[in-house]
C-alpha positions in Angstrom: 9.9 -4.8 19.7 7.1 -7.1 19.7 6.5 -9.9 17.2 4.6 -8.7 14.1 0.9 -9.7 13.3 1.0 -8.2 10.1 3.9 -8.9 7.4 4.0 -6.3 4.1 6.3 -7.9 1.3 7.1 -5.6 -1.7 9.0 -2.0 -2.3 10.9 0.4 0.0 12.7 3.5 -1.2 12.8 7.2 -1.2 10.2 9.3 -2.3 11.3 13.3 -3.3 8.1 14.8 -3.9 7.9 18.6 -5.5 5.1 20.9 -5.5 5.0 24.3 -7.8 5.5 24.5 -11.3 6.5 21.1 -11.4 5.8 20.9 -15.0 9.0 20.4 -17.0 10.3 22.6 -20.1 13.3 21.5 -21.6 16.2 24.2 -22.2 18.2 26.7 -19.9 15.4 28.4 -17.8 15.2 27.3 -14.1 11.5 26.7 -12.6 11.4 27.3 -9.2 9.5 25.2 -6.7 7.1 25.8 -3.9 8.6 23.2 -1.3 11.0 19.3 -1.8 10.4 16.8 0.4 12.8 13.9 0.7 10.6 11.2 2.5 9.7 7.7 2.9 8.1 6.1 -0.6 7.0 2.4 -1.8 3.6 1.4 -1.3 4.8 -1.5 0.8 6.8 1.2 2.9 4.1 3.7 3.1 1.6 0.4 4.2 3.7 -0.6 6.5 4.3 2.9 8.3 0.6 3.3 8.0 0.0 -0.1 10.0 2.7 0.9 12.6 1.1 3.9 13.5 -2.1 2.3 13.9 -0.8 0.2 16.7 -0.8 -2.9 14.8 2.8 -4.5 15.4 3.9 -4.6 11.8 6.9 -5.8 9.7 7.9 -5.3 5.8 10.1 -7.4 3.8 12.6 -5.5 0.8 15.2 -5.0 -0.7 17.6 -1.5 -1.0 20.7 -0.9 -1.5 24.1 -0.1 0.1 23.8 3.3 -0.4 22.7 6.4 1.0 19.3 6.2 -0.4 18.9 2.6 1.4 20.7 3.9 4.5 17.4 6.8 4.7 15.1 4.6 4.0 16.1 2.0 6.9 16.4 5.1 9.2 12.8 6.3 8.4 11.1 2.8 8.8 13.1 2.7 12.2 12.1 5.6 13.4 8.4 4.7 12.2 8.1 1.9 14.6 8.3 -1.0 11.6 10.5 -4.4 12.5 12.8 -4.2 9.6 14.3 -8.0 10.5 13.6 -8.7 7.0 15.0 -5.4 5.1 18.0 -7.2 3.6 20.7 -4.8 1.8 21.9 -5.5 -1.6 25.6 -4.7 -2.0 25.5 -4.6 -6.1 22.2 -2.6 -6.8 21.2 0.8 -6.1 18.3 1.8 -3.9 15.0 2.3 -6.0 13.9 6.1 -5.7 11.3 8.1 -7.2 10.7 11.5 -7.9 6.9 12.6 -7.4 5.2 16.2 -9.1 2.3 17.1 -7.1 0.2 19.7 -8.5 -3.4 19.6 -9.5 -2.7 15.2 -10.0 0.7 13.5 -10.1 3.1 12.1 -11.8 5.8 9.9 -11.1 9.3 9.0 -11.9 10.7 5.5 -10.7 14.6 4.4 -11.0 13.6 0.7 -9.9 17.0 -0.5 -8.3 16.4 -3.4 -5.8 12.6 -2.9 -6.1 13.0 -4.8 -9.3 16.0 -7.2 -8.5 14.0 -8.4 -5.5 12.9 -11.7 -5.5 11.8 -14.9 -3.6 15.1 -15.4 -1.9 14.1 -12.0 0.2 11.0 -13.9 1.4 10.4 -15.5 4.9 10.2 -19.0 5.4 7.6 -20.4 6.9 8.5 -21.2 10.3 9.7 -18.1 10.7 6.4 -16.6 10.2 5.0 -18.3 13.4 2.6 -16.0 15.4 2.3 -13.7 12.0 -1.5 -13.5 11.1 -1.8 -11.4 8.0 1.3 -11.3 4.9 0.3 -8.5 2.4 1.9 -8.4 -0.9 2.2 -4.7 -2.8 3.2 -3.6 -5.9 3.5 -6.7 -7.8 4.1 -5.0 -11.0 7.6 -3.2 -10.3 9.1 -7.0 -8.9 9.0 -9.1 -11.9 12.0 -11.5 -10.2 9.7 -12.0 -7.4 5.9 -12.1 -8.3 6.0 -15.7 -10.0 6.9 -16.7 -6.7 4.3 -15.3 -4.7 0.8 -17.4 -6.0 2.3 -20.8 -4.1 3.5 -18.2 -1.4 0.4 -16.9 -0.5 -1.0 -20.0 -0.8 1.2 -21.9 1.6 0.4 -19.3 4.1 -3.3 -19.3 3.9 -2.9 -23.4 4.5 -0.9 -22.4 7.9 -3.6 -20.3 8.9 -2.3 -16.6 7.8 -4.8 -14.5 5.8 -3.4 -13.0 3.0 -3.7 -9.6 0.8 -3.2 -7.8 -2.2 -2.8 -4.3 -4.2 -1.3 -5.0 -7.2 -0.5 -1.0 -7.9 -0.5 0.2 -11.7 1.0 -2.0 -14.2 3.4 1.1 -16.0 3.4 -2.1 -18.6 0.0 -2.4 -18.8 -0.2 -5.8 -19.2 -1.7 -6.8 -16.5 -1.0 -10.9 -16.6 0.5 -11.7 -13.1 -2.5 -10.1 -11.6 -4.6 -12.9 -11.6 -3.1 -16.1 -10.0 -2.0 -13.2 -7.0 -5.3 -12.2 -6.4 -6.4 -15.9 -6.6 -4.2 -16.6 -4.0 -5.3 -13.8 -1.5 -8.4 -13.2 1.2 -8.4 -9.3 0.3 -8.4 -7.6 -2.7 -7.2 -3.9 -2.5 -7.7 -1.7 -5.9 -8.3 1.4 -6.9 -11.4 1.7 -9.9 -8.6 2.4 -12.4 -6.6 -1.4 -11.5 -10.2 -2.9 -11.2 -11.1 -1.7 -14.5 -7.8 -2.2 -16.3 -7.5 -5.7 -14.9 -10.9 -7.1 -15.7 -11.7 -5.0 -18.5 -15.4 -3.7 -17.0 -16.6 -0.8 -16.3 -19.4 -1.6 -14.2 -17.8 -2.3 -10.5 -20.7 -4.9 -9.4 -20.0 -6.5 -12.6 -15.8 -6.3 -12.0 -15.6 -8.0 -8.4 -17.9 -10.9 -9.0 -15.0 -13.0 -9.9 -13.1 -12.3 -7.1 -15.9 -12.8 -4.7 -16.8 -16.1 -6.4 -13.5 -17.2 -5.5 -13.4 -16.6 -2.3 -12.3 -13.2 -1.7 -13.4 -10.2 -0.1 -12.8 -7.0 -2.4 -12.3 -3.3 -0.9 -12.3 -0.7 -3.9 -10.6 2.9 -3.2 -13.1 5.4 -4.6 -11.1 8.8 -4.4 -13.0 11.4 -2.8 -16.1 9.5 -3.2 -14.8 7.2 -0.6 -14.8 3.1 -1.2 -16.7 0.2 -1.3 -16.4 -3.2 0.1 -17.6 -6.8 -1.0 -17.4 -9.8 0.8 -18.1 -13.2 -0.5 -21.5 -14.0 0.9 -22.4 -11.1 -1.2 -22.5 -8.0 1.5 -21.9 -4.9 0.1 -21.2 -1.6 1.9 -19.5 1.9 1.7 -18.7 4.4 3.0 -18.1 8.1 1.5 -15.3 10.1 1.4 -14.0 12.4 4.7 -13.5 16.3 3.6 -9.8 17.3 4.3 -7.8 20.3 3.0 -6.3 17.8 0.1 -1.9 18.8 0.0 -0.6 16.0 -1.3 -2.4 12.3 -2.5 0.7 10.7 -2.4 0.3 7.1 -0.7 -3.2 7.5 0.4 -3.9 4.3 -1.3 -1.5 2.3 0.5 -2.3 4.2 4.1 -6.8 3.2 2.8 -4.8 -0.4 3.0 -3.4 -0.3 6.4 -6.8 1.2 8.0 -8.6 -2.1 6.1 -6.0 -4.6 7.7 -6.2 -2.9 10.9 -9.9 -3.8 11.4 -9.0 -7.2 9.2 -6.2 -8.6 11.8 -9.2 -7.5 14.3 -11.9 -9.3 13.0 -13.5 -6.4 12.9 -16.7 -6.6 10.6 -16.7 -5.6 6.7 -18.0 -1.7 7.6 -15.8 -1.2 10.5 -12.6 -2.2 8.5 -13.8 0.2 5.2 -14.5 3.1 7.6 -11.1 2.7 9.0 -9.8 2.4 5.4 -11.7 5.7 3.8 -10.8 7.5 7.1 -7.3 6.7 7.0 -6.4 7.2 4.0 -8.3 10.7 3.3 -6.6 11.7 6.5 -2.8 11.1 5.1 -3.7 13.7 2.3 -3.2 16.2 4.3 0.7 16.8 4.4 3.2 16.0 1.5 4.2 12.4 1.2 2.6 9.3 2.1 3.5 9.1 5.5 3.8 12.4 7.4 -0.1 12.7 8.2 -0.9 9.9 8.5 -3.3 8.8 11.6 -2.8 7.5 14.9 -5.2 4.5 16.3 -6.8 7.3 18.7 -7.0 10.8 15.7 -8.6 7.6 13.6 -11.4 6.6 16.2 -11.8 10.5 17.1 -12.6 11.2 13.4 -14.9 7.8 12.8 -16.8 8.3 16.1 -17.7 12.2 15.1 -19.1 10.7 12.2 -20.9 7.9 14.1 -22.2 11.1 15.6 -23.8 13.0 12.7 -25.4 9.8 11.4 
């Protein structure tokens, strides 16, 4: 396995997502389901799957436990191409899982386990991230013990040279305070409109990213099915709208619009070519249940963005 260019710190666990009646009523009748899926969850995870398919030599550092559910989730990162070097096992704590209802939206049920007893012990030292080009940090919120840590992290990196990014994920707190000295610290931004709104408090998306462009960074919005939008510092705007798919399962599309970004990023690619990739990739991952099953190789990625060079 080749040295990584890209490094994902954050969550890695079991997803079992369910599809059906997958609304819950209390008492003694049983709801039957349309299908289970026991597959490979944590945005980080999902990210990092997303890179590795890509082509983009890729490696993500967690935390699970000495148990089953960690023993799955090492096999399916394996088996995704992802260096797991940095996947340490935690003897005392449980693996994190959660348990997702798909039906017209979601909702999701996280035990936390090592997701939330991770902290900056797990992380990499410095030398040994030599060659790494790009560390991206992901869901911030669900790893208390290790998100003070990560502002002078990031920040040591970007003085060696590595570009850094960010998707903070939903605060289930909604509090939203170790959101901004993260982002402060990063090159790329990565929310959806819900995070950008609930973090800054506007409405108006111009209005929202100004800050983070003033500082320095570029900012790539997830738009749903309208697509996203990107803004870099020097004040370049640009989107791109939404790729038409027969929709299964939304689970982890955000983290796999991430790994299309950082695959043009780590590129130099410019700011359209990397939000293409992103809107592409991550509309294209909808379309089986889970967040990694469908999602796209480097060649069904440039197939689909070069049909729509086509029509344009």
């Amino acid at each position: 396995m080749s040295d990584p260019v890209v490094v994902v710190v954050g969550d890695a666990n079991p997803d079992l997502v369910l599809t059906g009646d997958v609304v819950p009523r209390f008492g003694q009748t049983e709801q039957l389901l349309d299908s289970a899926a026991l597959v490979l969850g944590g945005s980080a995870a999902i990210l990092a799957c997303g890179l590795a398919r890509l082509g983009v030599a890729t490696a993500l550092v967690a935390v699970v436990g000495d148990d089953e559910f960690g023993r799955v989730t090492r096999t399916l990162l394996d088996d995704a191409g992802v260096d797991t070097r940095w996947l340490r096992t935690d003897p005392q704590t449980p693996t994190g899982v959660s348990v997702i209802l798909s039906a017209e939206g979601r909702a999701i049920l996280t035990h936390p386990g090592t997701i939330a007893t991770t902290d900056a012990t797990a992380l990499p030292t410095l030398d040994e991230l030599v060659g790494v080009r790009h560390l991206h940090s992901a869901s911030l919120f669900l790893q208390p013990m290790l998100a003070p840590a990560l502002p002078a992290y990031l920040a040591a990196l970007r003085e060696c040279g590595v570009t850094t990014s960010c998707d903070t994920n939903w605060d289930p707190a909604e509090h939203w305070e170790l959101a901004g000295a993260t982002i402060a610290a990063c090159d790329v931004f990565l929310p959806n409109t819900a995070e950008l709104t609930a973090i800054t408090g506007v409405e108006d998306y111009d209005e929202a990213v100004r800050r983070f462009i003033g500082d320095g960074a570029t900012v790539a919005l997830k738009n749903g099915a309208a697509g996203g939008i990107a803004w870099a510092p020097d004040g370049l705007r640009v989107s791109a709208p939404g790729i038409p798919v027969d929709v299964v399962d939304t689970t982890g599309a955000g983290d796999t619009f991430d790994a299309g970004f950082l695959s043009g990023w780590v590129e130099g690619a410019a700011l359209d070519e990397c939000l293409a990739r992103a809107v592409a990739a991550g509309s294209l991952s909808t379309r089986g249940l889970g967040g990694t099953a469908t999602q796209p190789t480097r060649a069904e990625l440039d197939a689909v963005l070069s049909s729509r060079r086509g029509r344009t």
